[in-house]
N, C-alpha and C positions, 0 to 999 in steps of 0.2 A: 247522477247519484242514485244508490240503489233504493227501491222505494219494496216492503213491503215483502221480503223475505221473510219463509216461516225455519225459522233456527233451527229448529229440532232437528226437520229434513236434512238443513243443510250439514249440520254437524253426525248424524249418521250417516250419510254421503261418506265426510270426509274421513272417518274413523274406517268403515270399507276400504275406503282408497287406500291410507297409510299400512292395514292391516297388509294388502295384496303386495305389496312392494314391499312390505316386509321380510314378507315369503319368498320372492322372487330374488334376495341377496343383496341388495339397495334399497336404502332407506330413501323412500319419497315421501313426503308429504301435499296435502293440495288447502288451499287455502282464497277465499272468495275478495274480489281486492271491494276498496275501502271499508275491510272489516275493525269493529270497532276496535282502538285497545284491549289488551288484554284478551282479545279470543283465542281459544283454545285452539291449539295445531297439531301436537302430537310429545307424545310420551318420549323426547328422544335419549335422555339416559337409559329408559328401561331398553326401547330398541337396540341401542349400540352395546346392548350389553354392559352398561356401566352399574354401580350399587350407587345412591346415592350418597352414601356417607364418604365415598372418593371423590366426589366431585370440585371439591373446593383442595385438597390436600395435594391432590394430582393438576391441581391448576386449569381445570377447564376451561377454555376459553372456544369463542366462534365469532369466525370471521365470515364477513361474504364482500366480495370485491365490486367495488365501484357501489353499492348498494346500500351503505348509510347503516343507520340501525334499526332496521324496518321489523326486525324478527329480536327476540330475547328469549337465554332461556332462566328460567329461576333456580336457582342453584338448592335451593329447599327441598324442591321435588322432583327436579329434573322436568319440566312440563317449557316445552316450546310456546310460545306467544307471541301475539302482535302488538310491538312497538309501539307505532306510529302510522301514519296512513299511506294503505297501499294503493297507488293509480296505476292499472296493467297499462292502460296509453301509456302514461308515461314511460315506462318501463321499457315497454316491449313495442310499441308501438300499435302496428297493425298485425304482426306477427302472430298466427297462426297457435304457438307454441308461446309459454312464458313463465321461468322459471327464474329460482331462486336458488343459487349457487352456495351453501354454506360449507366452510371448511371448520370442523370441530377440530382443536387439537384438546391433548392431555398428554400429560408428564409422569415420570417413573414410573414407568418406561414412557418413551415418548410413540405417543401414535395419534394417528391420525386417520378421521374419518370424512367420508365427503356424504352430506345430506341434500337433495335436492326438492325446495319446497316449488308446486305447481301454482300457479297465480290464476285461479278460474275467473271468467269475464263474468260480470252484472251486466244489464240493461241501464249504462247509469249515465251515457252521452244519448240526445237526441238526435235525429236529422236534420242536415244541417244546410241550407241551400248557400250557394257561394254569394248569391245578389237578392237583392231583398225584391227586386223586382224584374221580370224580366220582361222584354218588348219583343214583341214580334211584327214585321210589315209581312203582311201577307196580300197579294192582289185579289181585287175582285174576280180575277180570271178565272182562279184558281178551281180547278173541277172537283167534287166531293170526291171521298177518300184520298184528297191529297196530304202529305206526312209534311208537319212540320216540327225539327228536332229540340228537344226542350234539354237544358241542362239540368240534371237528376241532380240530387241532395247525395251527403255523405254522412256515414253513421262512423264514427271512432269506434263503435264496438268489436266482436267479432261474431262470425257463426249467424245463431237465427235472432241473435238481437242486431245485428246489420244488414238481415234481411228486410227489403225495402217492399213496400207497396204504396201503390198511389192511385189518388181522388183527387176527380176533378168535380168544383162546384157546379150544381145543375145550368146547362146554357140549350139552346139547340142547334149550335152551329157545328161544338167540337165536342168530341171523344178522347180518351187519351188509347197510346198503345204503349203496356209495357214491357222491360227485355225481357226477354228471355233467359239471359244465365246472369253470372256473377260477372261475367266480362262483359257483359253490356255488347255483345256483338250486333244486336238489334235496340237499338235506343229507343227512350222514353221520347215519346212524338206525339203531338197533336193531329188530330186524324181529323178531315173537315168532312162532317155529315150532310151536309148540302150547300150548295153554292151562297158565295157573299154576294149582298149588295151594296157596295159602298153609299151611295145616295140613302140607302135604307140604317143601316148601322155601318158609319163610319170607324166606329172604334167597340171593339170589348173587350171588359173585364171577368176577368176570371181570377177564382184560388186554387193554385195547386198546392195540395196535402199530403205530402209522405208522412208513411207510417212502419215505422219497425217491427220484429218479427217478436220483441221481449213482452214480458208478462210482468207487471203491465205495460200495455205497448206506449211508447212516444214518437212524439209529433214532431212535425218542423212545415211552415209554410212560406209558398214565393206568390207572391203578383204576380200574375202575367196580365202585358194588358197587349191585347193585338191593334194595330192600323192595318186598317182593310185598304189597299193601293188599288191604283186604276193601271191599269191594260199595260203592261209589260209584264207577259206576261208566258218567262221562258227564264228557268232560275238558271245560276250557273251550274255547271254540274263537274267534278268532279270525276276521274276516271274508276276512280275505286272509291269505295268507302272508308275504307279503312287501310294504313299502310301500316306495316315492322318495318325498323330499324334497327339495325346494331351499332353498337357505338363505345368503342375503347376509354375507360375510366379516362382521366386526366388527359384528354382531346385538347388539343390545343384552341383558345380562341379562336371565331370565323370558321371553324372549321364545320366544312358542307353535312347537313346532317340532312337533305333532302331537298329534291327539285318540285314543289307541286304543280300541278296545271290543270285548271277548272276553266271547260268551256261554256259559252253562253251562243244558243240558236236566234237569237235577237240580232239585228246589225245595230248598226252604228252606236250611237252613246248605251243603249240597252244592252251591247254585246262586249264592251269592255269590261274587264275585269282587274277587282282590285281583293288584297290579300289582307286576311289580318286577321290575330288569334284572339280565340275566346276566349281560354283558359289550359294551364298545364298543370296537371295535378301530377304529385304531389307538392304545392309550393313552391313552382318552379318557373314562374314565369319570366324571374331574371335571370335561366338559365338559356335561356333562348330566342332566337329572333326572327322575325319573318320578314322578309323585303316586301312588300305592301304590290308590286308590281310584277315582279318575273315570279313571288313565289317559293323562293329559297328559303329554308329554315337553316339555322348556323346554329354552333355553339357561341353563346355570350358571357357564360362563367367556367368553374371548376366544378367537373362531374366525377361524382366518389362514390365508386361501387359501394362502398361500408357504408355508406349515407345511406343512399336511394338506389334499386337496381332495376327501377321501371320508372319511364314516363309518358305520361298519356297527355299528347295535346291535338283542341280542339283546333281545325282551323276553320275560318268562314270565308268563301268568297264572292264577293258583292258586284254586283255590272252598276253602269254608274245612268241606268232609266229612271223611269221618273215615273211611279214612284220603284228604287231598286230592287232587284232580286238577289238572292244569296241561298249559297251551293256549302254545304257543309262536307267535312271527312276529319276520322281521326290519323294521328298518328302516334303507334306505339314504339315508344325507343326504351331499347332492352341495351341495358350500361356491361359491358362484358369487364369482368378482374381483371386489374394488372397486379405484378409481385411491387406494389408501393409502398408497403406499410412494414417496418423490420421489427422482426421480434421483440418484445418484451419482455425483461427476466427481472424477478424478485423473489429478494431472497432472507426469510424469516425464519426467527425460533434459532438464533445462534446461540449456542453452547459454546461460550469462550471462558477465560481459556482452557486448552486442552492440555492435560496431564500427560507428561511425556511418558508416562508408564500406563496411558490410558492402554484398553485389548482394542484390539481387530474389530472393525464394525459397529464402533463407536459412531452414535449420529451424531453431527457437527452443526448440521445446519437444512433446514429445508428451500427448497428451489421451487418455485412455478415460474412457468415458459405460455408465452400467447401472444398470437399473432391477428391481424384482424380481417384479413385477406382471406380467401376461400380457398378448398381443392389443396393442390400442391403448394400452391401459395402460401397458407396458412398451416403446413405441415411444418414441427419445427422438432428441431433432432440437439441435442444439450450432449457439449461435450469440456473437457476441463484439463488445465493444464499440463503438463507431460512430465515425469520426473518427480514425481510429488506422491508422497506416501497418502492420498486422498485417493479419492474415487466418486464416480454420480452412480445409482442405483436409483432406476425408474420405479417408481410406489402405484403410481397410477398414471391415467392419461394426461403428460404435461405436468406431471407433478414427479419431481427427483428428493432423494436425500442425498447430502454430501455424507459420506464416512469416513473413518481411517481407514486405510489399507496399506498397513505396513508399520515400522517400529519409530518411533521418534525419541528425539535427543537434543535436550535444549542446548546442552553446551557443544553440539554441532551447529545445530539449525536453532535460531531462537525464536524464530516468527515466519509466515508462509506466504505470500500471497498470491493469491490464487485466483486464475481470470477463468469464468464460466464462459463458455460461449454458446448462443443460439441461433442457429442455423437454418433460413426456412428449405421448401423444395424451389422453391421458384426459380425460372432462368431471367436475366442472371438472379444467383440466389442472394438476401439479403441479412445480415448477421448482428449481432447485438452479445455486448458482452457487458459484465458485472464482477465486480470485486470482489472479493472476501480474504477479509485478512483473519489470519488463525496465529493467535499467540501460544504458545507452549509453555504449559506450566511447569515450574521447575520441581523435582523431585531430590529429594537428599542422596544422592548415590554417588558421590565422589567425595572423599577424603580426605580432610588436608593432607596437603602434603610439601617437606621441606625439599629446600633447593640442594641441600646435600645432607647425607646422614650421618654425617660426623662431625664438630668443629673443635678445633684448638684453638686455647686461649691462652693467654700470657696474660699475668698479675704480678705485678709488686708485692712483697712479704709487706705485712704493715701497713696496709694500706688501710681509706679512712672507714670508717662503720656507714651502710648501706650506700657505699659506691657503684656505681654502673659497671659493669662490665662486658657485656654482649649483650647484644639483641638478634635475640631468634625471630624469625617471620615465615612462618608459613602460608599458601596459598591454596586457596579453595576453588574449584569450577564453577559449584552452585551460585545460586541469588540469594539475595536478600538473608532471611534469618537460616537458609539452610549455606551462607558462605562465611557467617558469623565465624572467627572464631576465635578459643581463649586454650590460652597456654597454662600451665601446671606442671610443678614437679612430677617423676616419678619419687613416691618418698621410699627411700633406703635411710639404712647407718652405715658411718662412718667409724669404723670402731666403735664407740661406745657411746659415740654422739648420734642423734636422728641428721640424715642429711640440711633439714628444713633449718637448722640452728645456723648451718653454714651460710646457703646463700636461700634468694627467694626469687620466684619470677613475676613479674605482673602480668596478671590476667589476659588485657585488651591490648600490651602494647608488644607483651615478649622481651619485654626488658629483662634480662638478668643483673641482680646487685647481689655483691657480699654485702651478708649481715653484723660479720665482723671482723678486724685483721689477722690474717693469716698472717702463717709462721711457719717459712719453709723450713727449719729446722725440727719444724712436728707434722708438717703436712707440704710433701713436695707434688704432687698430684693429687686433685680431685674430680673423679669423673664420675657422671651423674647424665641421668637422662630426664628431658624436657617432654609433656606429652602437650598435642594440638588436638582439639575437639571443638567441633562445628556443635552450633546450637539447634541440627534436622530433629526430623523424630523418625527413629530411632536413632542420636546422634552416632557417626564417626569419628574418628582417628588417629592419629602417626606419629609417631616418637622419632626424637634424635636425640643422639649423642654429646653430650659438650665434654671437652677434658682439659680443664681449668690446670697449666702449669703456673706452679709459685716460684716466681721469680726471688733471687739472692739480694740483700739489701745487707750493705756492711752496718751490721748492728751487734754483733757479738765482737768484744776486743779480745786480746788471746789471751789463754789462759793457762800458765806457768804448771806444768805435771811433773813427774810431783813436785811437792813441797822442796827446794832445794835446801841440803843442811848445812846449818849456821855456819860452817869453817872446813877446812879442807888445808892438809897437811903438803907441803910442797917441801921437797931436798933442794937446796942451794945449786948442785951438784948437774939439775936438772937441763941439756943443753937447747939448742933452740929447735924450734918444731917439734915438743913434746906436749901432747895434750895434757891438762894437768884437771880440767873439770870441763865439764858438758852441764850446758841449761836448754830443756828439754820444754817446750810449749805449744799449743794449739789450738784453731782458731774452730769454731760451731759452724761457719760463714762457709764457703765453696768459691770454686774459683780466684779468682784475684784476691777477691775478699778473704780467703783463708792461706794464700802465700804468705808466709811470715819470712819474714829478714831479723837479724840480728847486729848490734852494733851497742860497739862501748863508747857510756858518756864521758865530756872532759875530762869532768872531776877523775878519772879513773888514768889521767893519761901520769909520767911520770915528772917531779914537781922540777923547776928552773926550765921549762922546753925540752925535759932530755928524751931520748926515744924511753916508749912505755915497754915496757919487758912481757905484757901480754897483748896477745889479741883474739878475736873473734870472728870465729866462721861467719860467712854473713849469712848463708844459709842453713848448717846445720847446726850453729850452736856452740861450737864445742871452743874451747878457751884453749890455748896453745901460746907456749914462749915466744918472743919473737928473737929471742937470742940468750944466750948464757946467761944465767944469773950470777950475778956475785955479790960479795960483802957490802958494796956500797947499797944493793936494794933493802927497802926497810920489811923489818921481819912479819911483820904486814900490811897486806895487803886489800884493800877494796875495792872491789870494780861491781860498776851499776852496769849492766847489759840491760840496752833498751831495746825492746820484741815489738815491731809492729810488722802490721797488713800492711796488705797493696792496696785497700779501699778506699771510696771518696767519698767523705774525708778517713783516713787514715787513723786504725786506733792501737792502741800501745799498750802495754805492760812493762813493767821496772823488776830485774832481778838483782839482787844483791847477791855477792859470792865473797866470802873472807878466805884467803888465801893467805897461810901459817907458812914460813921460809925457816926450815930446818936447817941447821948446820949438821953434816954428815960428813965431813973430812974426805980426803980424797978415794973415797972407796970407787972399787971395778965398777965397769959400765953396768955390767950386769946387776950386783948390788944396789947400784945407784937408784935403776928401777925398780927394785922391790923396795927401797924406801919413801919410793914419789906413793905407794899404794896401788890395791887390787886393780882401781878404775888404768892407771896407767900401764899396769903391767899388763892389762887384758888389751889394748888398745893399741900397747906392743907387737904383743902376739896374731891379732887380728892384723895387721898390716897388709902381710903377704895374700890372707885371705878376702881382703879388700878389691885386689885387684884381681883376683880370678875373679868374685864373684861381678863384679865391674863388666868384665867379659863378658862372662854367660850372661848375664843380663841383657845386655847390649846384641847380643847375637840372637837371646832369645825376642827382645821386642822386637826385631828388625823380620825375622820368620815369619813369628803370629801377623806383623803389620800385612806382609805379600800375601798370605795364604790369607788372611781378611779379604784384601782387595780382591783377590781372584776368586775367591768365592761371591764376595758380593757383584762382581761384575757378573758370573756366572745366571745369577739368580737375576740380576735385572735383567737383561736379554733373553732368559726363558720366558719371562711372564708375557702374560698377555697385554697386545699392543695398547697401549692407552696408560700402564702403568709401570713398565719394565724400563728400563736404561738407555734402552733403543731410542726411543720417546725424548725430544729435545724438553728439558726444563731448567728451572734454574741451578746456577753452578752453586758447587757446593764450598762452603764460606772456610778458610782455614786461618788463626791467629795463634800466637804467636807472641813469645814472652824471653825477657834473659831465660829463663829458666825451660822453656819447653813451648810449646804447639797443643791444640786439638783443634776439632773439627768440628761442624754442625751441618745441617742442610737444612733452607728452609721448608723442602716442600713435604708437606703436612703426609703422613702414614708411613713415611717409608724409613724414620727416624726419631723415634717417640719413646717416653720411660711408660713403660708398662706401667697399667695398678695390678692392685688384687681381682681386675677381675678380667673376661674373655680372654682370647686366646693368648699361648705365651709371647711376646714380644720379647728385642734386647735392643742395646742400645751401644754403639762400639764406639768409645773415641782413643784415636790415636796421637802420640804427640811427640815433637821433633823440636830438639834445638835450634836446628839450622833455619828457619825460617825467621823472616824481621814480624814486628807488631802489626797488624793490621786488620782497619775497622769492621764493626756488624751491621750489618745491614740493616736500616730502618724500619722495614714491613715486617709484618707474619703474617700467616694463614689466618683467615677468619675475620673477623670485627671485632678490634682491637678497642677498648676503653681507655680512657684519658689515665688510667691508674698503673695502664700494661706496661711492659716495660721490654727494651729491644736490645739489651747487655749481652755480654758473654757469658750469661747464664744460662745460655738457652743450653748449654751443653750440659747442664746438673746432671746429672747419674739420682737413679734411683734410691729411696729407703731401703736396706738391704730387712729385708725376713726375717722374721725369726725361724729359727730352726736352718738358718743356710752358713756352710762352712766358707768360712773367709781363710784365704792361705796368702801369701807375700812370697816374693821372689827372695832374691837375694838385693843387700844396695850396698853402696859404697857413700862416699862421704862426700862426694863431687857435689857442686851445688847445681850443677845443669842436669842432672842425672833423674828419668824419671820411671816407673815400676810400674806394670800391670798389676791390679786384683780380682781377678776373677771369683766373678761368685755362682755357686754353680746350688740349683735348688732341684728336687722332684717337684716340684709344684709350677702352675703360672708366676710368670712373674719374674724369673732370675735375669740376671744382665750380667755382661762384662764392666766391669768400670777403670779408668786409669785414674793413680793419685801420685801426689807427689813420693819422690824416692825417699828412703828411710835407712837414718843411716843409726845401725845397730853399735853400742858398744862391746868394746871384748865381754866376754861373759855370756855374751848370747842372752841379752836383756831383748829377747825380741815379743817373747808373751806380754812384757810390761807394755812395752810401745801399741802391740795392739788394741791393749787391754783398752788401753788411753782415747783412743780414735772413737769420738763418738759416733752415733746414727748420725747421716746427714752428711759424710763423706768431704768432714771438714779439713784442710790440710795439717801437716807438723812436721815438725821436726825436732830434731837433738842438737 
């Protein structure tokens, strides 16, 4: 322990010292070991350049490895200090040099310093003798100045407080001699001043006293006590005094570490010679073994250059006279490195996770590398996996930063791991590797986005208030709240409604529901776009299209145009096949649902079973004789025509017609007709013009149908592959009725009723008698709701525009017969449509009939 230090000294010492190695570009410090807590070591905030008001904010922290917390510093004032108590033996051993390794880190920015405190020796171990007492046989023989070797004392210190000197108690026999260097090449030996006489002084006692070279100095003493032997009187001796050895760390067991051989000038029992050690310093006496007879020193443990890289043993050899002699020599074994010990890697101060939009040269992580081995052995070279947007960048000696080098992308790569490896020189060379997993942080930078940008829907008219009807789903790259996301209208109007009245979407789930029944008869298309937004910061994203068709529901029963008047005049005269009244009615409904038939009830038939003198088109209406009239029909007449749809279920209207039987005498044919009235005489007249325009009609559909098809074929095999005609999809659906044919396709854009808005669309159906009935296909495009509907309404025709000129062919009266309308606009939006044929009567009542046809492209007829 240290006794007796004046502080002042020492701490202006120490403040010199720190000052010089300040200057020189490394922070050292020196500090005296078992100094008390809290002594002062050095200013190292102010050294490193730090303010003290960063100290705590920047996260300082100090580390020193394998060393405990023997140093602190106070974050108040930045002033380095001692802990706890420092022992250099412990530490460092006997080691020349002893230092204190600390790694300062601090944050934003991160950096990192290396301070090295010097650990100065005290005077604070004594000398220390291995045996409390030591014995020597020495003979009476023995002539003055003879040397006998004494084992010296050991100081743990270093320098001149290890420097030894030694006293011997006053006697008159011995003197001492002592070494000469710090190796002891010339040993501590008792020197005999004049001869013994054993009869005179059989035995002495003596105190030998080491003394150290510290201030103040300390002590350590052994007993020697001598036996003075009689007449053998010829020690053994040794060929040398002192041997080297070299000897490879981790030697195997038994393995020869030297032959010794100590002769004796004596014969017989006085000249035999026996072996055996005195001591191996340092602590090693169970590393080695001496055969007591031939002399052999062996290894008998595990010798480890990193332990011990010297050892010194005593040996004595003894003849076996009476009383014996013994011949002393050392021998020194010098332990040579092997590459046994494999690098060491650790690795602190991780910065996880990494932002995948972190820059270049981002620190991730720091690395120290150390090995225990010496020379190339202990040279160790840190290298890191290949392919890997990281990198090692040496900082200092055995000290790396990991960085980024290069871009990252969690929705590529989401995580890294990465094997460091440490490499020493040694042959062969030995390696050590260490892990580091690097998470990547996610950054908002992808968009939802849908699986396609358009969908088509089918709806029921009337359907119930906040029904399902699609569900939108978009998908995000991102994690967590940057892959969140929630759907919303785009809000438009709808004419004169806000979109949001019609339908609405849910937020979390993308659900689409009408808000309330629609009514294809006011709204046959509704298209609207859906937006998807992630919850990042600064959120994103991506709209689609949905285009909700309203499907036809028979809900409109026909309706009688105009008003028919109360009675109508018929000549007796009249023969058969003459139209005598037309009832003229129309259905809101489309397709099937707006096919109206015509048929007269019982009550209207003629009374006893006889045939009824009229009948009805069953298509166009029109009321015709079915044979002459004469005296016996009653003068009049009523007939109920019942008007229904094709719908399911099926709805009806009731016409009454009064029909007045003139008696006209036998006037000319011609005559005859001008008294049946205007309606018959026009109806007359229109005959012949019946069946021209029957023609052209028929020549005309059958043209436009070919120059359709060849155009539309045209166009699908130009476009590009993936969408044109070439491209196999599904076949295109055709039905089929008494009365006519169209067409549909299910596959979504390439047959769609335009709205009011983007580019123009049209929508072309064709229709044919010739084909039998037959069914619609159960799918559509898209995500269909439990409300949609899969009828032969997919083929509705559009709202026709306002402001767009509607023109009509020519028709005839045929009930299979049926007639283009083209609608033709400057604006988006026009379409061709097909309706049922229209059969005009004489007069050229054709403004009337159009006038009738409401929006919604409902059928009729006369």
């Amino acid at each position: 322990m240290g006794r007796g230090l004046d502080p002042g000294r020492l701490l202006l010492s120490f403040l010199l010292l720190a000052a010089w190695e300040a200057g020189s570009g490394q922070v050292r410090y020196s500090v005296p070991e078992e100094a008390k807590h809290g002594t002062f070591v050095g200013r190292i905030a102010q050294d490193l350049g730090l303010e003290l008001a960063e100290l705590v904010p920047r996260l300082f922290r100090m580390a020193s490895k394998g060393r405990g917390d023997l140093l602190e510093v106070n974050l108040q004032n930045g002033i380095l200090f001692v802990n706890s108590r420092i022992d250099r033996e412990e530490l460092c051993g006997r080691s020349l040099e002893c230092s204190i390794h600390l790694e300062v880190v601090v944050e934003r920015p991160l950096q990192v310093f290396h301070v090295e405190v010097e650990v100065k020796d005290i005077n604070d171990n004594p000398p220390v003798f291995s045996l409390r007492e030591q014995k020597l046989l020495i003979s009476e023989s023995k002539q003055p100045d003879s040397h006998f070797p004494l084992e010296g004392a050991s100081d743990a210190d270093i320098g001149e407080n290890a420097q030894l000197t030694y006293r011997l108690s006053q006697n008159e026999y011995f003197s001492l001699e002592l070494p000469t260097n710090s190796k002891q090449i010339k040993r501590l030996s008792l020197i005999l001043k004049k001869s013994l006489d054993r009869e005179k002084t059989p035995e002495l006692n003596m105190l030998l006293t080491a003394a150290d070279g510290g201030k103040p100095e300390l002590t350590g003493t052994v007993q020697l006590s001598v036996r003075v032997l009689d007449t053998n009187d010829n020690d053994p001796e040794f060929e040398q005094s002192e041997y080297k050895v070299r000897l490879m760390e981790n030697a195997a067991k038994d393995t020869l570490v030297i032959r010794l051989n100590a002769t004796d000038r004596d014969e017989g029992v006085n000249g035999e010679v026996t072996y055996s050690l005195t001591s191996v310093k340092p602590n090693g006496r169970r590393l080695f073994t001496l055969d007591e007879n031939d002399g052999e020193v062996r290894v008998n443990g595990t010798l480890d250059y990193e332990e011990n890289k010297f050892y010194e043993i005593q040996v004595q050899a003894t003849d076996k006279g009476n009383p014996p002699m013994a011949g002393h020599c050392t021998v020194l074994v010098e332990v040579l490195d092997l590459n046994d010990n494999t690098p060491e890697v650790m690795v602190t101060s991780l910065s996880l996770p990494v932002r995948e939009d972190a820059q270049m040269g981002t620190v991730i992580a720091l690395i120290s590398v150390s090995d225990r081995d010496s020379g190339a052995n202990g040279q160790v070279t840190c290298s890191l996996t290949p392919h890997v947007p990281f990198k090692l960048v040496s900082t200092f000696k055995n000290y790396y930063s990991l960085v980024l080098d290069g871009t990252l992308d969690r929705e590529s790569v989401a995580s890294y791991e990465l094997v460091v490896t440490a490499r020493d020189g040694g042959s062969p060379s030995l390696w050590a590797t260490a892990r580091v997993s690097v998470e990547v942080g996610d950054v908002n930078d992808n968009a939802p986005v849908f699986a396609q940008p358009e969908y088509t829907v089918f709806v029921k008219e009337n359907n119930a208030p906040g029904c399902h009807i699609f569900t939108v789903s978009a998908r995000d790259a991102d994690a967590q709240e940057n892959a969140r996301v929630a759907y919303s209208l785009v809000e438009r109007r709808v004419g004169e409604r806000a979109l949001s009245s019609y339908v609405s979407v849910h937020a979390e789930s993308g659900q689409v529901f009408a808000l309330q029944p629609l009514d294809r008869e006011e709204l046959e298309l509704l298209q609207f776009r859906v937006s998807a937004r992630d919850a990042g910061a600064p959120p994103l994203g991506s709209n689609v299209t949905l285009q909700v068709f309203v499907l036809d529901e028979n809900d409109n029963a026909p309706a009688l145009l105009p008003p028919p008047p109360p009675s109508q005049r018929v000549a007796r005269w009249v023969g058969a096949g003459q139209v005598v009244a037309k009832v003229r009615a129309v259905d809101a409904d489309s397709g099937y649902n707006a096919w109206l038939s015509y048929e007269l009830q019982e009550e209207a038939a003629a009374p006893g079973g006889a045939r009824s003198a009229f009948r009805v088109g069953l298509y166009t209406g029109e009321i015709s004789t079915t044979r002459a009239l004469d005296e016996a029909d009653a003068a009049r007449q009523r007939l109920l025509v019942l008007v229904k749809d094709h719908g399911e279920p099926a709805l009806t209207a009731t016409a009454t017609v009064l029909l007045w039987l003139e008696d006209g005498g036998a006037a000319p044919k011609a005559s005859s007709r001008l008294v049946v009235g205007p309606a018959a005489a026009a109806a007359e007249a229109a005959l012949v013009d019946v069946h021209v325009y029957l023609v052209v009609a028929i020549c005309a559909v059958s043209s436009l149908l070919v120059l359709t098809l060849l155009v539309y074929t045209a166009l699908r095999c130009s476009a590009p592959r993936g969408e044109g005609a070439c491209v196999p999809g599904p076949a295109r659906l055709v039905c089929s009725s008494a009365v006519g044919s169209w067409s549909s396709s299910p596959r979504r854009r390439r047959h769609r009723v335009c709205s009011g808005e983007g580019p123009p669309k049209a929508d072309l159906m064709a229709f044919s008698p010739s084909l039998p009935p037959c069914p619609l296909p159960d799918g559509e495009v898209g995500e269909q709701s439990t409300g949609g509907d899969t009828s032969s309404k997919v083929a509705g025709a559009a709202p026709v525009p306002d402001g767009v000129q509607r023109r009509r062919g020519p028709s005839g009266g045929k009930p299979a017969e049926w007639h283009f309308v083209c609608e033709f606009s400057d604006r988006p939006g026009g379409a061709v449509r097909a309706e049922p044929g229209v059969q005009h009567p004489p007069g050229g009542d054709r403004g009337a009939a159009a006038a009738g046809v409401p929006r919604g492209g409902g059928g009729e007829g006369y």
